[in-house]
C-alpha positions as CSV (number, residue, x, y, z in Angstrom):
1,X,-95.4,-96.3,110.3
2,X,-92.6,-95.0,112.4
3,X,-94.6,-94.9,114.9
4,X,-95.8,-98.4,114.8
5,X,-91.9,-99.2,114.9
6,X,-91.1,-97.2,117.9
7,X,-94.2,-98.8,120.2
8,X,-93.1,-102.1,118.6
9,X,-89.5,-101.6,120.0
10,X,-91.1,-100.7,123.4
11,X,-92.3,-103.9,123.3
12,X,-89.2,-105.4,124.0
13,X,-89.0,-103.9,127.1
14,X,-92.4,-105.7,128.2
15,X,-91.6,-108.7,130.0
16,X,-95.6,-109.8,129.2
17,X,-94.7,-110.0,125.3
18,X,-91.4,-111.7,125.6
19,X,-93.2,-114.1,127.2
20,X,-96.3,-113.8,124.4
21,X,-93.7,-114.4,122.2
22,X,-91.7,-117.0,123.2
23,X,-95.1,-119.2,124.1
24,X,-95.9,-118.6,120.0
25,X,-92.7,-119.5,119.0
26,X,-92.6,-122.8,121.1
27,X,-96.2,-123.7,119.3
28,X,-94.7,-123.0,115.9
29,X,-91.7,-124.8,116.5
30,X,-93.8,-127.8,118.2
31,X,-95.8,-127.9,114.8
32,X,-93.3,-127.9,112.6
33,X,-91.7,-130.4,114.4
34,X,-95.2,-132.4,114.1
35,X,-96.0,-132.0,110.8
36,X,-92.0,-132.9,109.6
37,X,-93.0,-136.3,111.7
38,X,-96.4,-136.9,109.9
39,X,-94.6,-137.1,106.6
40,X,-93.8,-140.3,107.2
41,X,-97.1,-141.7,107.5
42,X,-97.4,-144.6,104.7
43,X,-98.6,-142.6,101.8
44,X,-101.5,-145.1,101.3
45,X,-103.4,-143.9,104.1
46,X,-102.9,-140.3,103.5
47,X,-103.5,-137.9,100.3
48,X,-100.5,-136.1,101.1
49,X,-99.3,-134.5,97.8
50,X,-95.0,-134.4,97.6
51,X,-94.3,-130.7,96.7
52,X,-91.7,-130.1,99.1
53,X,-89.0,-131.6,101.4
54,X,-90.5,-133.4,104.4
55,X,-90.0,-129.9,106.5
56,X,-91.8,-127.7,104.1
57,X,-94.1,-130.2,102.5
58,X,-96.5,-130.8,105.8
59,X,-97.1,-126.8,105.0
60,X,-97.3,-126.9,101.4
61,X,-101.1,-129.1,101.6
62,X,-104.3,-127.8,99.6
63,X,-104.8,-124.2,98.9
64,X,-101.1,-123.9,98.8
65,X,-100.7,-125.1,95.3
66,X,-103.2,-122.7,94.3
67,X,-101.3,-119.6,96.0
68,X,-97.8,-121.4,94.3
69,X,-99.9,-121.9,90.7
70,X,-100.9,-118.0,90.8
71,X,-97.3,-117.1,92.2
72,X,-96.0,-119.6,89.3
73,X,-98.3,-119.4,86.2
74,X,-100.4,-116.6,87.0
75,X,-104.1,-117.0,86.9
76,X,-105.2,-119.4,84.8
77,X,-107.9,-121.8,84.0
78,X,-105.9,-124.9,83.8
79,X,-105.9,-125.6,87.6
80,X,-107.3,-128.0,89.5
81,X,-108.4,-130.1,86.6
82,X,-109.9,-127.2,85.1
83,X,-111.5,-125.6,87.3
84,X,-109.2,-122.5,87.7
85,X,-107.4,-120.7,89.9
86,X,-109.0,-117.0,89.6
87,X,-111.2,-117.8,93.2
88,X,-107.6,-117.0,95.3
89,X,-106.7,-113.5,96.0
90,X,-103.3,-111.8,94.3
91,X,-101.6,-110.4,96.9
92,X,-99.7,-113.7,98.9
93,X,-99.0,-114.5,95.7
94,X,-97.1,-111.5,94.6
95,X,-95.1,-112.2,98.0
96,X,-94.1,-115.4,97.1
97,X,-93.0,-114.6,93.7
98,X,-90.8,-112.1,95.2
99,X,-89.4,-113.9,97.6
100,X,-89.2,-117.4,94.8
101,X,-85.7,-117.1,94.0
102,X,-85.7,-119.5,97.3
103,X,-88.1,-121.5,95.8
104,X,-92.0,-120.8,95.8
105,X,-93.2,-123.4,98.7
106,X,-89.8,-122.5,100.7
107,X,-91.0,-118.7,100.3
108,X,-95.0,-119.3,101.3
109,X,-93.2,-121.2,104.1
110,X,-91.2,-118.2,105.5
111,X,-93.3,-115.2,104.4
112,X,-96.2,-116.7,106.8
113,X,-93.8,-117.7,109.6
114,X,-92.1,-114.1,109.7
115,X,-95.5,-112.3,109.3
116,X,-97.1,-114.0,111.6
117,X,-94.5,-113.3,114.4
118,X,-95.4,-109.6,113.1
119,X,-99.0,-110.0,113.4
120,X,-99.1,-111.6,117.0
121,X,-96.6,-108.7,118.1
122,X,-99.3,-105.8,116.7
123,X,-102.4,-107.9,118.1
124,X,-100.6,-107.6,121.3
125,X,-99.7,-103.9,120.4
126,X,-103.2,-103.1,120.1
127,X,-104.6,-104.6,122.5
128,X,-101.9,-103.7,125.2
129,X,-103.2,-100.0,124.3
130,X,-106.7,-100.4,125.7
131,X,-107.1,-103.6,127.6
132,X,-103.4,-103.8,129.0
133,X,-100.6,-105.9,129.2
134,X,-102.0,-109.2,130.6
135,X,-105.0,-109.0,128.5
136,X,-102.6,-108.7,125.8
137,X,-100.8,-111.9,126.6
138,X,-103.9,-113.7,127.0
139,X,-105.0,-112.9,123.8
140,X,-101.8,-114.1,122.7
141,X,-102.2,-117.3,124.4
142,X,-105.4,-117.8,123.4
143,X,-105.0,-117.6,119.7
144,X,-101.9,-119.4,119.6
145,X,-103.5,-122.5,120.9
146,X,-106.5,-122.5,119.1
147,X,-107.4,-125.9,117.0
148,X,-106.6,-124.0,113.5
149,X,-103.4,-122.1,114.6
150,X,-100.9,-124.3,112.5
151,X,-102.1,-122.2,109.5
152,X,-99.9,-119.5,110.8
153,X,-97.1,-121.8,109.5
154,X,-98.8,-122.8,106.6
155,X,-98.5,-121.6,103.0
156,X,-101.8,-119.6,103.5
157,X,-103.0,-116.3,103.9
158,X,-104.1,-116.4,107.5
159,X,-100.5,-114.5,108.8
160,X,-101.3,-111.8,106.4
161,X,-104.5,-111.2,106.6
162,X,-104.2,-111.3,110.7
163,X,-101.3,-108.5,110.3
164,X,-103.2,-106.5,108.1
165,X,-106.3,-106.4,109.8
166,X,-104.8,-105.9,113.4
167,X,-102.4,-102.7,111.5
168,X,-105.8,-101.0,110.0
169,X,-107.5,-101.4,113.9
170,X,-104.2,-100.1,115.3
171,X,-103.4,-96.6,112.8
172,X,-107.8,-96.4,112.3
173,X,-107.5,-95.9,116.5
174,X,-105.1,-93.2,116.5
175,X,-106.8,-91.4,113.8
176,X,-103.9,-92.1,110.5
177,X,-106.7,-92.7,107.9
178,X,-103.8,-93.1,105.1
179,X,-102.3,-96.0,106.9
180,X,-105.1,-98.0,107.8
181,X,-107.1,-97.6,104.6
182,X,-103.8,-98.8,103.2
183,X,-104.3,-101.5,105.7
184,X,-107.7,-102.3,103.9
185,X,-106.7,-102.1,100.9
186,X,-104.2,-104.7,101.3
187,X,-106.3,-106.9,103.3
188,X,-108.5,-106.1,100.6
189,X,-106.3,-108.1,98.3
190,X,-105.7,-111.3,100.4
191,X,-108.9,-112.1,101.1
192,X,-112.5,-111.1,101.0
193,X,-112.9,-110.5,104.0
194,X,-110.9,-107.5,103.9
195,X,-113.0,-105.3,101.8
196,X,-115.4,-105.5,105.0
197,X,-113.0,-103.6,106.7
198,X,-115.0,-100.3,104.7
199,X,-117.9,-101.1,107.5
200,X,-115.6,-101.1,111.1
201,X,-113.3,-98.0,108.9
202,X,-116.8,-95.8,108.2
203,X,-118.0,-96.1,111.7
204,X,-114.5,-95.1,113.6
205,X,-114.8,-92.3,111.1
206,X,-118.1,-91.2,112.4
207,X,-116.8,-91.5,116.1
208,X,-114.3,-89.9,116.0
209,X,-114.7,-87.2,113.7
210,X,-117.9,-86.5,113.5
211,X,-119.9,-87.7,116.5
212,X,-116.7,-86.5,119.1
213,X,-115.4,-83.7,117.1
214,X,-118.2,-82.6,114.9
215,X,-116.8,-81.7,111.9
216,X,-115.4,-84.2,108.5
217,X,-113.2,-83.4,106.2
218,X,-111.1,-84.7,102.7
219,X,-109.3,-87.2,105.0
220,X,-112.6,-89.7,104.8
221,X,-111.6,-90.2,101.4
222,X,-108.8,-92.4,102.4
223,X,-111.5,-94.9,103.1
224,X,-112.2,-95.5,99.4
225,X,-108.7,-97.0,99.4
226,X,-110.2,-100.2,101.1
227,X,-113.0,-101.5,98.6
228,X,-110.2,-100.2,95.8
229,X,-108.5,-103.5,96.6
230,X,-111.4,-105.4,95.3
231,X,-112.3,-103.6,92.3
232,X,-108.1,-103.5,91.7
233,X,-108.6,-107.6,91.9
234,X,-111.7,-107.5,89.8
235,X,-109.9,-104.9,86.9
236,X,-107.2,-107.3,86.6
237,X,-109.1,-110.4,86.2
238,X,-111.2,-108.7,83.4
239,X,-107.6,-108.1,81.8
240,X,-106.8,-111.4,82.1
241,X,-109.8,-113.1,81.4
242,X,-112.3,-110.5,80.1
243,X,-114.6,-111.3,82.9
244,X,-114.3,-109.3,85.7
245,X,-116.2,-112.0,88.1
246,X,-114.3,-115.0,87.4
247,X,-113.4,-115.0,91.0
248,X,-116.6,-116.1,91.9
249,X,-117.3,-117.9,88.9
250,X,-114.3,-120.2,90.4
251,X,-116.1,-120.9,93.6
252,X,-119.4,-122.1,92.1
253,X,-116.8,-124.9,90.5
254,X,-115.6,-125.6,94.3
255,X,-119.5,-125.9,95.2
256,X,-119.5,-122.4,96.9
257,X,-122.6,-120.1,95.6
258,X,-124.2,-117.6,97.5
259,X,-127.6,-118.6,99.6
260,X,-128.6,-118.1,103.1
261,X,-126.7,-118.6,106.1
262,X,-129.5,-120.8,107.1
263,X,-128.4,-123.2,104.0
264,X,-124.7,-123.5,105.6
265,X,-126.1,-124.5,108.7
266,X,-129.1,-126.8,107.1
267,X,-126.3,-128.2,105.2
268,X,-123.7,-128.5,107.7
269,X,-126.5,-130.4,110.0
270,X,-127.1,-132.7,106.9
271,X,-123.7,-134.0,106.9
272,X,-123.4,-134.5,110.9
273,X,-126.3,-136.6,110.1
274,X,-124.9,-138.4,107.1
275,X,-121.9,-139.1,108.4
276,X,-123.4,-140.6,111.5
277,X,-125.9,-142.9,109.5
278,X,-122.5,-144.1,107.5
279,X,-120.3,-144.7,110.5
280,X,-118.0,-142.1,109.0
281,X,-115.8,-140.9,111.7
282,X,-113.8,-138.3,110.1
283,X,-117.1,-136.5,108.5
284,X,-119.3,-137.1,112.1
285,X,-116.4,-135.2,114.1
286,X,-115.8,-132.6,110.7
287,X,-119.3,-131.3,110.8
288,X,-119.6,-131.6,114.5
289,X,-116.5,-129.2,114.8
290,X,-118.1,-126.9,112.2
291,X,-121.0,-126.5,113.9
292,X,-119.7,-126.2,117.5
293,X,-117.1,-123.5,116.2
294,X,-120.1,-122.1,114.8
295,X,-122.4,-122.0,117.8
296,X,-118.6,-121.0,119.9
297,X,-118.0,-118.1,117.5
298,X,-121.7,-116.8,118.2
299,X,-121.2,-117.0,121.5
300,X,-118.2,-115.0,121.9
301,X,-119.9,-112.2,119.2
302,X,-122.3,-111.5,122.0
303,X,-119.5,-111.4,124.7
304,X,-117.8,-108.9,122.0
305,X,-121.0,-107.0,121.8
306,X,-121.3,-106.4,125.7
307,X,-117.1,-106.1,126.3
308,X,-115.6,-104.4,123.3
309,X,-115.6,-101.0,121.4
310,X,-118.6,-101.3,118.2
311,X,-116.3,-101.2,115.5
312,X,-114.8,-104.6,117.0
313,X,-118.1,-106.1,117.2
314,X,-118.7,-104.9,113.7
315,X,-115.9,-105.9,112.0
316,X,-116.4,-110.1,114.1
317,X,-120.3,-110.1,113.1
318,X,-119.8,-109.4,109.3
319,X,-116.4,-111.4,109.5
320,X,-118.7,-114.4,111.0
321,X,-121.3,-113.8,108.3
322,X,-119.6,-114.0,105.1
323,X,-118.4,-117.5,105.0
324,X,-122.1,-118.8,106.2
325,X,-123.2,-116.7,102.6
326,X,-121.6,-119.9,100.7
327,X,-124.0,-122.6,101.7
328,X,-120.7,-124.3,103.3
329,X,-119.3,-124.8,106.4
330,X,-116.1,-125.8,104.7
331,X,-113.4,-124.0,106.4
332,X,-114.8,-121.8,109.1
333,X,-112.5,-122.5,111.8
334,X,-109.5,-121.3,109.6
335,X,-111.7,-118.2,108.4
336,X,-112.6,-117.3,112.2
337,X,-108.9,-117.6,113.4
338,X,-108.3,-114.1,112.0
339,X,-111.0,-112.6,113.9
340,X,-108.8,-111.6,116.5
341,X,-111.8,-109.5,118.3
342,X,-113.1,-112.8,119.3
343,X,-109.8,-113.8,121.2
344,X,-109.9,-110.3,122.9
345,X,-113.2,-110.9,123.7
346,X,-111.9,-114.6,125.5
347,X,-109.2,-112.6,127.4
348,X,-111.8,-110.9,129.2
349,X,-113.8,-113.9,130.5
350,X,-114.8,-113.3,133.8
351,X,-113.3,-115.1,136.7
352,X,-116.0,-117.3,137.6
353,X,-116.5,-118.8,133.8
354,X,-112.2,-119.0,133.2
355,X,-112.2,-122.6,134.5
356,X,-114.3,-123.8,131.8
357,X,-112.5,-121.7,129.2
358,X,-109.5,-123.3,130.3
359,X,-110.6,-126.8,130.1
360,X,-111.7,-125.9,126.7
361,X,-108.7,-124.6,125.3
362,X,-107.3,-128.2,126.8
363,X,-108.9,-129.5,124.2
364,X,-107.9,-127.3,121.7
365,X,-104.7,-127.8,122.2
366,X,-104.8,-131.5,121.5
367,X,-106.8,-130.9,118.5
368,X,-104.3,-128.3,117.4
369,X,-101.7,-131.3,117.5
370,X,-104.2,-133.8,115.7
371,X,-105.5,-131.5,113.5
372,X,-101.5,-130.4,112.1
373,X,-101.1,-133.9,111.4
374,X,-104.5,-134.2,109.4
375,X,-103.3,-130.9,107.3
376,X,-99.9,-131.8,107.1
377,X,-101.4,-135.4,104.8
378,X,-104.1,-133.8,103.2
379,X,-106.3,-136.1,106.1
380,X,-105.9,-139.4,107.5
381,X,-107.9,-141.9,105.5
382,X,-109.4,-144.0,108.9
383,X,-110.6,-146.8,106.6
384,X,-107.4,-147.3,105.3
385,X,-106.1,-148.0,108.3
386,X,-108.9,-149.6,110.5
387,X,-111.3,-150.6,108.1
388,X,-115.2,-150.7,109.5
């Protein structure tokens, strides 16, 4: 850890970062600004939910009761009508409990704007180790802008997971097994995701100690720390509810259930389609983003495959494949945002193909603007407004 701290003070010295840094900070300040604005969007064409002054409330929108409710009751079966809360992950909860005395949206509010200051400033870290300083930036850039981005202001768990994952890459490279499996571990406990952080850990293992050193030793039992997380999640909810798999008991009630990833896409298709043949707007442009940030994310795997170091690739492909196991598109573009390998991967576009990347992210910027304003009012009821 004191080493993190001592290349993270080196950073200031980087003129690159600074301006990293002041680019994300502009963004967040930009959305905030944004989302404050949208509160005062008649309530009758929104389903904004009041939980917060109009500065905090824009980031206090869906999932972030249920972070709040765990952070507030605990888990519990009364939530959502019923349906429970045990399908959200402990550990950004903890975080906000300990921080409540501020109140628990004003906490979510902060914890995920300082840590994900932290989290862009060891993605740049890590990538300024191998790639170098402009790549760095660029992937800096890159992810700031991209059309899901606000929810690095939001009372989620996208800060946190991004600054856990991007620590475990950065202490797994230098060979500190503790402090990356500790990493996982936590990661482990924000989000599911993170307990596939065993697969990218195993094979830096085998690189490095026993395909380039040939020998292994005690210190690959460090890994176990990282699916620990889970079963630590899993042990307590059998406490609590004597049923160690009410987590995903909880996401069959949010119409989540494992199937093929060929059933997300089917389904995703199905709803493009639907919402054409209904003249819905909202749902034709929903599923159409879905799937293009599908097809986009698939893309930029195989760029990863041919540009970045295996455990990289690893860790996007399984990270790309889990949400697709739900039968649900629901969400993608805010799970793929923490699969920072993909915006490394972007930073090294070649020269001839950067035009049309840059046009893109054009677009994404706008979208990040429009899209803040959806989040901040739980969506924008078009009917209401413009009936058709």
């Amino acid at each position: 850890m004191l080493e993190m701290l001592g290349a993270a003070r080196e950073l200031w010295k980087d003129g690159n970062f600074r301006e990293a840094l002041k680019i994300f900070l502009a963004v967040k300040i930009i959305l905030i600004v944004v989302a404050a604005a949208a509160q005062f969007i008649p309530h009758e064409y929104t389903n904004r939910q009041d939980r917060a002054d109009f500065l905090i409330n824009g980031w206090a929108q869906y999932d972030a009761a249920a972070y709040v409710d765990i952070a507030m009751n605990g888990y519990n079966q009364a939530f959502a009508e019923g349906r429970g809360n045990y399908g959200w992950f402990p550990f950004y909860p903890l975080l906000i409990l300990l921080l409540s005395f501020i109140g628990f949206y004003e906490a979510g509010f902060i914890i995920s704007n300082v840590l994900s200051v932290m989290a862009m400033a060891v993605t740049y870290l890590l990538v300024k180790d191998e790639f170098g300083t402009d790549r760095a930036y660029e992937t800096v850039l890159l992810m700031s802008l991209f059309p899901t981005a606000y929810f690095f202001n939001a009372v989620y768990t996208e800060s946190l997971f991004l600054l856990e994952t991007a620590a475990f890459f950065w202490f797994m490279g230098k060979g500190r097994y503790l402090e990356g499996s500790l990493a996982g571990f936590f990661a482990a406990l924000t989000r599911m995701q993170g307990t596939l952080l065993v697969l990218p850990a195993l094979l830096i293992y085998y690189m490095q100690r026993v395909r380039k050193q040939g020998k292994h030793g005690l210190d690959a039992l460090w890994l176990l720390l990282i699916p620990t997380g889970m079963a630590v999640f899993m042990g307590y909810q059998f406490l609590v509810t004597g049923n160690a798999f009410a987590q995903f008991q909880t996401q069959l009630e949010f119409q989540r259930h494992l199937s093929l990833p060929t059933d997300a896409i089917m389904n995703g298709i199905g709803g493009l389609m639907q919402g054409i043949a209904a003249s819905d707007i909202s749902g034709t442009f929903y599923n159409f983003f879905n799937l293009f940030i599908l097809a986009f994310f698939a893309g930029v795997l195989w760029l990863s495959y041919k540009k970045l170091r295996p455990e990289y690739t690893l860790y996007f492909a399984v990270s790309l494949l889990l949400p697709l196991l739900s039968a649900r598109l629901e969400a993608i573009s805010r799970f793929y945002l923490a699969i920072f390998p993909a915006f490394i991967a972007l930073s090294l576009v070649s020269k001839e193909k950067r035009p049309y990347l840059m046009a893109l992210y054009a677009a994404f910027a706008v979208l990040l603007v429009l899209f803040t304003i959806r989040h901040a009012n739980e969506d924008i009821l078009l009917s209401a407004i413009a009936p058709f």
